[in-house]
C-alpha positions in Angstrom: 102.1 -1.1 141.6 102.1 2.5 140.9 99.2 4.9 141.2 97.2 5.8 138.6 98.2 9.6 136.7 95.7 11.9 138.2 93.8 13.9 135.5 92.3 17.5 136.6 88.9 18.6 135.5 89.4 20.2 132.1 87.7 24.3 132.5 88.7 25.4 129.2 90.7 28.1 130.6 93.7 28.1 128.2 95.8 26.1 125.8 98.5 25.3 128.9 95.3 23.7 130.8 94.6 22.2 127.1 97.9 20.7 127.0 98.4 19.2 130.3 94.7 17.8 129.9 95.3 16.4 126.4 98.8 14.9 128.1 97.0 13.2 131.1 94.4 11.2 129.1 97.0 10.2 127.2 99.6 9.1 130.0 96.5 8.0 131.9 95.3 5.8 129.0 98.9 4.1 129.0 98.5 3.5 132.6 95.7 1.6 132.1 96.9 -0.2 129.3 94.3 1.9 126.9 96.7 4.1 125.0 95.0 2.7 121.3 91.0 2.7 122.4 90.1 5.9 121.1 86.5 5.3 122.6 87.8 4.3 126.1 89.9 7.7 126.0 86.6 10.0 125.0 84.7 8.0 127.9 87.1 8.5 130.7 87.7 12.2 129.6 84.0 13.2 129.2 83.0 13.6 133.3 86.5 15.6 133.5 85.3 18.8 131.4 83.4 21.8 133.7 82.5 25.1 133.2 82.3 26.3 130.0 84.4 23.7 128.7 81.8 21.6 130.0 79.1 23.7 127.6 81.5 23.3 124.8 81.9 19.6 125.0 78.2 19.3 124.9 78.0 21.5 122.0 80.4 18.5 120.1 79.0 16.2 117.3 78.6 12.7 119.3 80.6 11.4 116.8 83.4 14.0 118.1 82.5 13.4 122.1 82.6 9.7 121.7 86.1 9.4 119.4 89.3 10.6 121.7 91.1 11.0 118.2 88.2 13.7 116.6 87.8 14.7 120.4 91.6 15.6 121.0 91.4 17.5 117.6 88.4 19.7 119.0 90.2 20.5 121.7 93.4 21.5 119.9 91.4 23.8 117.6 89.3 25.8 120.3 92.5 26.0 122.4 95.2 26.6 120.2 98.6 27.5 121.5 99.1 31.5 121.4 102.2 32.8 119.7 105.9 30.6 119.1 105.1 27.7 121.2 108.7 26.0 120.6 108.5 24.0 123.8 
């Protein structure tokens, strides 16, 4: 059996970090077999954020922290990708 895909602590520091967080929930989440329970997804990613991301996250509507779905869409709009992101 494979390992599980790590997932780093989210800081908030960019959209690149945004990205490659937003892509190990999800690949995690498929790991474990998870990939459609949006609350499982919010749960596992909650201890993950730090920092000011950390102060953001508790800022969140619990409806937002506790929904992976309304949570990923949070993320995406406070960390937008800057300029032509064609990749």
């Amino acid at each position: 059996m494979s390992s599980a895909p790590h997932v780093e602590r989210f800081k908030g520091t960019n959209w690149e970090e945004c990205h490659d967080f937003i892509a190990a929930i999800r690949a995690r989440a498929l790991w474990e077999g998870k990939q459609r329970d949006s609350a499982w997804k919010a749960d596992f990613a909650a201890p993950l954020f730090w920092g000011k991301a950390l102060w953001w996250h508790n800022k969140l509507p619990e409806d937002v922290r506790e929904d992976w779905s309304r949570l990923e869409t949070a993320l995406l709009d406070r960390w937008p990708p800057q300029g032509d992101e064609d990749e």
